[in-house]
C-alpha positions as CSV (number, residue, x, y, z in Angstrom):
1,X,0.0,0.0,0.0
2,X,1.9,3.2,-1.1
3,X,2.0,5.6,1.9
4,X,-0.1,8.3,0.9
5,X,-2.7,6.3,0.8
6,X,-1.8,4.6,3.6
7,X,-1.5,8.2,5.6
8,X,-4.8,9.3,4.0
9,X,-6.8,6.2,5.7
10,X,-5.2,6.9,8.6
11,X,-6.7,10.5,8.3
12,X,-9.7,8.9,7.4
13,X,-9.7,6.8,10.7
14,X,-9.2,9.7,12.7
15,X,-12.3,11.8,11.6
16,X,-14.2,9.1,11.7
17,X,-13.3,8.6,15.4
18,X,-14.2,12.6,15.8
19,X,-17.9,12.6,14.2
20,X,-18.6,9.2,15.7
21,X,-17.2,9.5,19.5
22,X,-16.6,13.5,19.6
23,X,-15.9,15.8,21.7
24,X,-12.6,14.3,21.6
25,X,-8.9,14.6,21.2
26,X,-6.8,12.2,19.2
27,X,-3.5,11.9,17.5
28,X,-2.2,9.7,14.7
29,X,1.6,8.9,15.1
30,X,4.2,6.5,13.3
31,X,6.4,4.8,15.1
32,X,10.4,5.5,13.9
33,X,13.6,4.0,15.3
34,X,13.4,3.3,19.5
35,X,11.0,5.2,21.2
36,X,10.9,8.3,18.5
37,X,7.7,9.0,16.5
38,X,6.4,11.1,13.7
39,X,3.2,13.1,14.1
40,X,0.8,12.5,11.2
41,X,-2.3,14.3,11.8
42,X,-4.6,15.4,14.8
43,X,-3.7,17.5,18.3
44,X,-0.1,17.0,19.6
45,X,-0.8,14.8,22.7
46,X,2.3,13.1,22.6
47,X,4.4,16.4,22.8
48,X,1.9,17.7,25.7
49,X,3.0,14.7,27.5
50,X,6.6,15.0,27.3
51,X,6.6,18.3,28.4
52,X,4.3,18.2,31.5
53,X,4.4,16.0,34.2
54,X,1.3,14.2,35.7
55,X,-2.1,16.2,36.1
56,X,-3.5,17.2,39.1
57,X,-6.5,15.0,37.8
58,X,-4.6,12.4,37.1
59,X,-2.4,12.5,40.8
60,X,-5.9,12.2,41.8
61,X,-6.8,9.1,39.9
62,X,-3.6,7.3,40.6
63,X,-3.8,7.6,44.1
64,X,-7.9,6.7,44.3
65,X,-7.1,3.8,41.9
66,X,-3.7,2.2,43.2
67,X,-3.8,2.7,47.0
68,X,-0.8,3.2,49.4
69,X,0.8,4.8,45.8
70,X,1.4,8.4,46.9
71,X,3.9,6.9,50.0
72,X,5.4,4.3,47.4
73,X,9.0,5.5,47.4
74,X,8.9,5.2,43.1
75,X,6.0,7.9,43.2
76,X,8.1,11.0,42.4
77,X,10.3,8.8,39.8
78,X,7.4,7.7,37.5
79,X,6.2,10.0,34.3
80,X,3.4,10.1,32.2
81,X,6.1,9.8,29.5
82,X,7.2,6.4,30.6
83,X,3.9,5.0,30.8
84,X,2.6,6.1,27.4
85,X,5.9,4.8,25.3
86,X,4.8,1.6,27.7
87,X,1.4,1.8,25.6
88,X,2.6,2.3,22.1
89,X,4.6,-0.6,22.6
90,X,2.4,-2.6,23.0
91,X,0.5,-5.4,21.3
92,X,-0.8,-4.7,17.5
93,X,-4.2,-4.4,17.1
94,X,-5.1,-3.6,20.4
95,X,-6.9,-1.3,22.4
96,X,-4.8,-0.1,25.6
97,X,-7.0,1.8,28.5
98,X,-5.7,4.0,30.2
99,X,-8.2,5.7,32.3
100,X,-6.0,7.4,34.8
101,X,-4.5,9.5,32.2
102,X,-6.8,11.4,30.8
103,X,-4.7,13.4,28.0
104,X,-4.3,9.7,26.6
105,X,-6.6,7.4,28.2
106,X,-6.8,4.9,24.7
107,X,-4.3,3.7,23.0
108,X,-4.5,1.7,19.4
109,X,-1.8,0.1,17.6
110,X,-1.9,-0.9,14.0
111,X,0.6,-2.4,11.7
112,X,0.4,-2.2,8.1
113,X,3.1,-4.1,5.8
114,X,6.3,-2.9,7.8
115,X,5.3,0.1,9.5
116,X,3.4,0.6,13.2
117,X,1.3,3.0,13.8
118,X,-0.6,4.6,17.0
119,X,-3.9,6.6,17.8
120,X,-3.4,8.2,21.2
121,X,-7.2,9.1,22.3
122,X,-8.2,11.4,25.3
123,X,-12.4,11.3,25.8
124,X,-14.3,11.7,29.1
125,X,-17.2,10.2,27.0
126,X,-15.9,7.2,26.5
127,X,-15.8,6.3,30.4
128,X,-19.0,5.8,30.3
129,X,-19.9,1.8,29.8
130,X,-22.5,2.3,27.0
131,X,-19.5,4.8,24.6
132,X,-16.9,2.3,26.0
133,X,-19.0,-0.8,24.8
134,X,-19.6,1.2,21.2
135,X,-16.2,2.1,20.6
136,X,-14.8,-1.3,21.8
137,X,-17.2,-2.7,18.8
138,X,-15.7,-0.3,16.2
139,X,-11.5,-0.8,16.8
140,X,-12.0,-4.1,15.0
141,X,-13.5,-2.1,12.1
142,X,-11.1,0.5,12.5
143,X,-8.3,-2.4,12.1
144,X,-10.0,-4.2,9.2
145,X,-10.6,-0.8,7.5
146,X,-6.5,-0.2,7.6
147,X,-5.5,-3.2,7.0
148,X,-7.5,-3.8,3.7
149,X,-6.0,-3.0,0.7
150,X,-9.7,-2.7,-1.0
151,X,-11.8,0.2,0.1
152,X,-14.6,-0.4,1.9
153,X,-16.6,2.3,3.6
154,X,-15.8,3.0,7.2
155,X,-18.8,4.0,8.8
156,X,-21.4,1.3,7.4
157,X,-19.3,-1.2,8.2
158,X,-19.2,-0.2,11.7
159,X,-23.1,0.1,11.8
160,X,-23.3,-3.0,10.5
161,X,-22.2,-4.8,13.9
162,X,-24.9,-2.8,15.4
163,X,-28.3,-3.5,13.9
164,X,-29.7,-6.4,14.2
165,X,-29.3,-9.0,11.1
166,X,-32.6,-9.1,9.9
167,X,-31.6,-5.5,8.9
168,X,-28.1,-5.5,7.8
169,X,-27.8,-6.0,3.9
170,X,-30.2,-3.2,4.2
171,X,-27.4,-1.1,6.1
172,X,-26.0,1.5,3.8
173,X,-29.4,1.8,2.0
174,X,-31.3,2.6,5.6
175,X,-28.4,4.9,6.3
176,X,-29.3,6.9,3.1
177,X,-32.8,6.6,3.3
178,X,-32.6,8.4,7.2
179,X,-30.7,11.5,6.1
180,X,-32.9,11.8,3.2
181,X,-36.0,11.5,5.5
182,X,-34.1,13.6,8.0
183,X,-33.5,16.4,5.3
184,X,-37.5,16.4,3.8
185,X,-39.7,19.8,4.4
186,X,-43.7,19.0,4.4
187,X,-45.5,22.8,4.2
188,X,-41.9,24.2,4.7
189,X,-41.3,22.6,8.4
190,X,-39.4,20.0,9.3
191,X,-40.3,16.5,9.6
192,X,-40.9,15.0,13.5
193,X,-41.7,11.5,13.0
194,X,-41.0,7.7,14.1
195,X,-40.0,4.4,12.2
196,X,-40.4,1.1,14.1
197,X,-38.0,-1.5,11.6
198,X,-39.0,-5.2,12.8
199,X,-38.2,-8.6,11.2
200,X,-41.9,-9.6,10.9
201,X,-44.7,-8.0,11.2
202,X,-47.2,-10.4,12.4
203,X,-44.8,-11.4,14.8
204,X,-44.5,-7.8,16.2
205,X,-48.1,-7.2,16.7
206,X,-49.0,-10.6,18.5
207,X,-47.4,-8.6,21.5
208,X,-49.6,-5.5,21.5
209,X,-53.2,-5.0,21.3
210,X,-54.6,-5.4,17.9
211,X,-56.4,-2.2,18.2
212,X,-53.3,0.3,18.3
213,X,-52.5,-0.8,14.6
214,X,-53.4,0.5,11.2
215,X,-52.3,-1.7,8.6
216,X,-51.8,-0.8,5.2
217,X,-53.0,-3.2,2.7
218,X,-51.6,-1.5,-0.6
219,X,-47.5,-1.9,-1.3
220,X,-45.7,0.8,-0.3
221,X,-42.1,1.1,1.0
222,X,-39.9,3.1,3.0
223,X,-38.6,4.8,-0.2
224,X,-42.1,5.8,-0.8
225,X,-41.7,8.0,2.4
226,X,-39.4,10.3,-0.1
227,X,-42.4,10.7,-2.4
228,X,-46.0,9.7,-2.9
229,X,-46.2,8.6,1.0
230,X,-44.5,11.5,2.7
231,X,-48.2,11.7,4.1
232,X,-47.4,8.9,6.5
233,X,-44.8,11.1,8.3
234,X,-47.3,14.0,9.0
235,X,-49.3,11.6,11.1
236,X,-46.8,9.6,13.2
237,X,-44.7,12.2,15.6
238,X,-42.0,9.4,16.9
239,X,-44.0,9.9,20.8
240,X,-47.5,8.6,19.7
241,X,-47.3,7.4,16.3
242,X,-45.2,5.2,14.7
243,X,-44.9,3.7,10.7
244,X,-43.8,0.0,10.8
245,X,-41.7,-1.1,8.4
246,X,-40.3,-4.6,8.1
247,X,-37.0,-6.6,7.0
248,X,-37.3,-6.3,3.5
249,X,-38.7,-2.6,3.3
250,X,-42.3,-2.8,3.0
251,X,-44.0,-0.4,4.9
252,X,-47.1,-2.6,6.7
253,X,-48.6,-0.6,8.9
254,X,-48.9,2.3,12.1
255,X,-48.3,2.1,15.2
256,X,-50.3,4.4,17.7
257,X,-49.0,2.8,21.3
258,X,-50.6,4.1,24.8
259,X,-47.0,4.8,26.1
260,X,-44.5,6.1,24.3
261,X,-41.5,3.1,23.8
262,X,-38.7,2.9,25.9
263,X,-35.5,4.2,24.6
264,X,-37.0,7.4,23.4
265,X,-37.3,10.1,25.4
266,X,-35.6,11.0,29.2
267,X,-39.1,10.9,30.9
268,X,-40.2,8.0,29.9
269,X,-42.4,6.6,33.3
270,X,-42.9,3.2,32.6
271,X,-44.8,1.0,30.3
272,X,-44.8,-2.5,27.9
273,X,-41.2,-3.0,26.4
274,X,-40.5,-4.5,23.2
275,X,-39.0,-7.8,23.7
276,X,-39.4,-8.2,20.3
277,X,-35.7,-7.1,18.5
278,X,-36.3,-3.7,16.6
279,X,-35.3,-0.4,16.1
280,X,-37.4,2.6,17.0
281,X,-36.5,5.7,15.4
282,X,-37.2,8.8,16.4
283,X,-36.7,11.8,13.5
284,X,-36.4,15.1,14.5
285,X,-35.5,17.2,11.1
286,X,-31.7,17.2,10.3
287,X,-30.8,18.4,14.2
288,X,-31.2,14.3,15.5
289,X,-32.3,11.4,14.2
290,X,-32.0,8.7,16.8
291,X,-31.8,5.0,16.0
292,X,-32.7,3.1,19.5
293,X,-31.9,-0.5,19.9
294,X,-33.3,-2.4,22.5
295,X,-33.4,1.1,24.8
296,X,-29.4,1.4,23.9
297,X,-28.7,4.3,21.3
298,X,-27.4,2.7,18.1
299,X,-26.4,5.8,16.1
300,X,-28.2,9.6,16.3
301,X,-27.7,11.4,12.6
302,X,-27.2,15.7,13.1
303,X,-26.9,17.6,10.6
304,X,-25.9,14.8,8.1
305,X,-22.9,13.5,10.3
306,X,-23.6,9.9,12.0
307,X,-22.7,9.5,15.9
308,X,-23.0,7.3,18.1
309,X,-21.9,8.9,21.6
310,X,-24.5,8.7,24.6
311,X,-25.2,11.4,25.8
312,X,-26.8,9.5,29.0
313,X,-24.0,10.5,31.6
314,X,-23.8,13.9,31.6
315,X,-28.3,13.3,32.3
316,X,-27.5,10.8,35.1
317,X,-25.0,12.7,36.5
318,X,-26.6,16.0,35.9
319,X,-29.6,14.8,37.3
320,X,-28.6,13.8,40.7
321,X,-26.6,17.3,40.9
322,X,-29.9,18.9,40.7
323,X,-31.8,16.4,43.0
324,X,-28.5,17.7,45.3
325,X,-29.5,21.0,45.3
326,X,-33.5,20.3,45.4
327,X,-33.9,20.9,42.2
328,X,-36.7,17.8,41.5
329,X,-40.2,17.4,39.8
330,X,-41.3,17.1,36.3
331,X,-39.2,20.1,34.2
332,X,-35.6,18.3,35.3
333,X,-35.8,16.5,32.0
334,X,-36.9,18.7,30.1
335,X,-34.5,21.1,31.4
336,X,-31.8,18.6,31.2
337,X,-32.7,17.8,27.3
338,X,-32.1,21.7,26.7
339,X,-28.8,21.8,28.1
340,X,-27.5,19.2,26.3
341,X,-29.2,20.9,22.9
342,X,-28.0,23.4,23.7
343,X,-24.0,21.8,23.0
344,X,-24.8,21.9,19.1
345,X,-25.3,25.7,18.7
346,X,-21.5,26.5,18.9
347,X,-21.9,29.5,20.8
348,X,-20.5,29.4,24.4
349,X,-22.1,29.9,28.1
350,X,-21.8,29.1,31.2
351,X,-25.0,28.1,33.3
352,X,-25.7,28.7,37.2
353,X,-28.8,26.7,39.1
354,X,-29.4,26.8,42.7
355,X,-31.2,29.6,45.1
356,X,-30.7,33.5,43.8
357,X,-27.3,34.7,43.9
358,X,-27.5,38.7,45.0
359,X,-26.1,41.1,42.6
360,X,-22.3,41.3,44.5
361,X,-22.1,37.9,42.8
362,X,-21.6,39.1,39.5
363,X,-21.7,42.4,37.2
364,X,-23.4,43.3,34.4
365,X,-26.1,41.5,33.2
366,X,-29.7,42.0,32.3
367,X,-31.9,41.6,35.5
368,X,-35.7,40.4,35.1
369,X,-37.7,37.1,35.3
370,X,-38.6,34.9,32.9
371,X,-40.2,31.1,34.0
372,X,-38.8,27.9,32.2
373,X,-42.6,26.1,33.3
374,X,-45.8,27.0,31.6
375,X,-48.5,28.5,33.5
376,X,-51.2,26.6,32.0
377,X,-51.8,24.2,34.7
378,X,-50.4,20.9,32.5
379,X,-47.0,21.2,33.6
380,X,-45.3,22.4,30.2
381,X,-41.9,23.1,29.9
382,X,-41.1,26.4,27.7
383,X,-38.5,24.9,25.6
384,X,-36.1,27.0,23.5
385,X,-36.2,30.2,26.0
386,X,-32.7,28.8,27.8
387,X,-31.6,28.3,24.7
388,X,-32.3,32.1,23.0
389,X,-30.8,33.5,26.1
390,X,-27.7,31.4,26.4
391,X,-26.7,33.2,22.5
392,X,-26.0,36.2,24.8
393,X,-22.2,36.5,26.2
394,X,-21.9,36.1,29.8
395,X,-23.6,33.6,32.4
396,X,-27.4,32.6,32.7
397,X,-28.7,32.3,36.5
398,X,-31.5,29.8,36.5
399,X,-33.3,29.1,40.5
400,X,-34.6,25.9,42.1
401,X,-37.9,26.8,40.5
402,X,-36.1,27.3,37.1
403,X,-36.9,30.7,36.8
404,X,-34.6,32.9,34.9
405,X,-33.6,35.7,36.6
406,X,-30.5,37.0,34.9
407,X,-28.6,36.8,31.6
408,X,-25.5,38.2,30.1
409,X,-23.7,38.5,33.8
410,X,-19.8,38.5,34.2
411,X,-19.2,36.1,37.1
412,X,-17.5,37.8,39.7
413,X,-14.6,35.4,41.6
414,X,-11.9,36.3,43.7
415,X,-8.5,36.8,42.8
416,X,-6.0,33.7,43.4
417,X,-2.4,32.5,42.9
418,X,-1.1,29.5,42.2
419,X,-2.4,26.6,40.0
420,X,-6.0,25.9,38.4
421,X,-7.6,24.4,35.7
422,X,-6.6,25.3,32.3
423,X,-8.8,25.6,29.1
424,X,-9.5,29.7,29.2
425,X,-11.2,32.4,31.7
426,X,-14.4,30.5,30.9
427,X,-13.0,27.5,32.9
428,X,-11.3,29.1,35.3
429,X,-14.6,31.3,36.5
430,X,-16.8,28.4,36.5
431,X,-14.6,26.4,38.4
432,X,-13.9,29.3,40.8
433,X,-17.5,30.3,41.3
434,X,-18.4,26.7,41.8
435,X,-15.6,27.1,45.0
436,X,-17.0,29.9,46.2
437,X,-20.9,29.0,46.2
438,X,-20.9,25.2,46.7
439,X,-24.6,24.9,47.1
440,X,-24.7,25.7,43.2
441,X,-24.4,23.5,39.9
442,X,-22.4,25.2,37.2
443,X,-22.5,23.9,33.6
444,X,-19.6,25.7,31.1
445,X,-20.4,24.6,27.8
446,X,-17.4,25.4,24.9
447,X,-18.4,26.9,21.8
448,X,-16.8,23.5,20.0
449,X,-19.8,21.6,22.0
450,X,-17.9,20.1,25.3
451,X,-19.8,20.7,28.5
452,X,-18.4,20.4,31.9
453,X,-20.0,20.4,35.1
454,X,-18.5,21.8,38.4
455,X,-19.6,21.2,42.0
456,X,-17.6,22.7,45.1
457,X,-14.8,23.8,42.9
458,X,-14.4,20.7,40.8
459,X,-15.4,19.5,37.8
460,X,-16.9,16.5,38.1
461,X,-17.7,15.5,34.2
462,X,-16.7,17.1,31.0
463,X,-18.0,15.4,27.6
């Protein structure tokens, strides 16, 4: 395989990794003579690590994880250096974890012909068990994908190992066939809509009551959805109404279930699930389209680019911050949902919940109150106001009643010396403020989409 093309799969390798498992950092290397490598593409984690010592994070880890460490007398002699060149030596076509460290917490190494080559990874996400198990599924792809000398298309191939096999020669046509749908204007809005793909129809109803179907009795398949059908999605919303569509493509019926199926939605309370194996998918326009599995997220399609993150541990962890605080009842979801939609509009904030900060807490700012909960007596949530406000530059102060009270505020902190966090003032005033009101949650999200959440002066999570 000449290099260049070679190098260019590599390339390839490593922005697949970013649209499928981002926010992340990664670095493609090549291994030279001893322990001396060329950079090929991506951040420069490997130079980061030469020239700084261990984290304050990662003193943390190592001492939590390997206990009695900090006394060992080989403590002060051991460097992140020696324990990376450790990694990249390591077996070929294997995944190395390394979840102290988290400026390189996965390792892969690939040979092809004569030369070795290493990603060097660094994701929060990805210590959570649902990314871990997805990305665990996709190194052997990643391998295969390198190694072949014929091309074959990355992506597919790795969704491939995820559906279910009634639905996999299907797999690049039903990847198609979603952005398309996805993409599709009916009276100039966007289509909100749900597929349920099952391997027999018949089969798929004997576990519901017959009277929640529709079926169709004239041919029509999912392609028809593009065209002479695209009636169908107007009447099924993904929540309450769903088109069913089987192994080979044919649509046969909808789907209008008294619960809304597991998988779908945060605040889902309960209900029949399907043992029978499908996917349910939920389209939302080109911002998500999410393909559900057995309540597992399979793959979610934004804006045209596939990925496959989980999103599911910033809401646990999130949630039980707010329970902390009393923050509780029936808009936590919702609110929680915002937030994390929030991520994809590239424009930067920082959030504060908990009870009223007074005004020697910060500067600036446009003072007034707005309420996140409808006042119609059915418990609505007012989505999209947290999100118009957050476009503003400074921090949004949100109470325990998730009122809005103030926007556009400079956070005031005090003055300190000596170490913190790095990654900008934005980081360093949201982990100071944390410090200095501990009864408060405060969520920093990065213009490039990362959100990080800080309690008591740390941060706890940051995906």
């Amino acid at each position: 395989m000449a290099t260049s093309v070679i190098e260019t799969k590599l390339c390839d390798g490593y922005r697949v990794l970013k649209e499928l498992f981002g926010p992340l950092t990664a670095e493609v290397m090549e291994a030279k003579n001893g322990e001396e490598y060329k950079h090929i593409w991506g951040e420069r984690i490997y130079e980061n690590v030469k020239k700084i010592g261990f984290t304050k994070d990662e003193v943390e880890r190592l001492e939590r994880d390997n206990q009695g460490l900090k006394d060992s007398y080989i403590f002060p002699f051991i460097l992140p250096l020696h324990i990376l060149h450790s990694a990249l030596s390591g077996p070929l076509n294997h995944l190395v974890r390394l979840e102290q460290f988290v400026r390189f917490s996965r390792v892969l190494n690939i040979q092809v012909g004569n030369r070795r080559f290493s990603y060097i990874i660094s994701s929060r996400l990805l210590e959570f068990e649902p990314n871990e198990d997805m990305f665990n599924r996709f190194c052997p792809c990643l391998f295969k994908y390198l190694e072949n000398e014929h091309p074959i298309a990355l992506i597919p191939s790795y969704i491939y190992t995820l559906i279910p096999a009634f639905l996999r020669r299907h797999s690049n046509d039903l990847l198609e066939l979603l952005n398309k749908l996805a993409a599709q204007r009916i009276e100039n809005k966007p289509v909100n809509s749900g597929l349920i793909l099952v391997d027999g129809y018949d089969e798929f109803k004997r576990e519901f009551r017959s009277d929640l179907f529709w079926n169709l009795e004239s041919e029509t398949t999912l392609y028809d959805l593009l065209d002479s059908k695209r009636c169908l999605l107007e009447i099924t919303d993904g929540k309450k109404g769903f088109i069913i569509i089987d192994k080979d493509f044919n649509i046969k019926g909808l789907m209008y279930p008294d619960l809304i199926p597991k998988g779908l939605q945060t605040n889902y309370e309960g209900g029949k699930e399907f043992s029978h194996d499908c996917v349910i998918v939920s389209i939302n326009g080109t911002e998500s389209t999410k393909a559900v599995r057995q309540g597992k997220l399979i793959f979610e399609i934004r804006n045209g680019l596939i990925r496959v993150r989980d999103y599911s541990i910033v809401s646990t962890t999130l949630r039980e911050y707010l329970h902390s605080i009393g923050v509780v009842g029936e808009y936590v979801d919702d609110f929680i949902k915002e937030v994390i939609d929030i991520c994809t509009q590239k424009k930067g904030t920082i959030l504060v919940v908990g009870e009223r900060i007074t005004p020697d807490g910060y500067s600036k700012g446009i003072s007034g109150s707005i309420s996140l909960r409808k006042e119609n007596g059915n418990k609505e949530y007012k989505y999209g106001v947290l999100s118009q406000l957050s476009h503003t530059d400074g921090a949004v102060f949100i109470d325990r009643e998730f009122v809005i009270y103030i926007f556009g505020a400079i956070l005031k902190v005090k003055p300190t010396e000596g170490q913190h966090e790095s990654g900008g003032s934005r980081s360093y005033s949201a982990q100071m403020f944390s410090q200095e009101h501990p009864d408060h949650i405060i969520i920093k999200i990065s213009e490039d989409g990362p959100l990080s959440l800080y309690r008591d002066g740390k941060k706890s999570i940051e995906v």
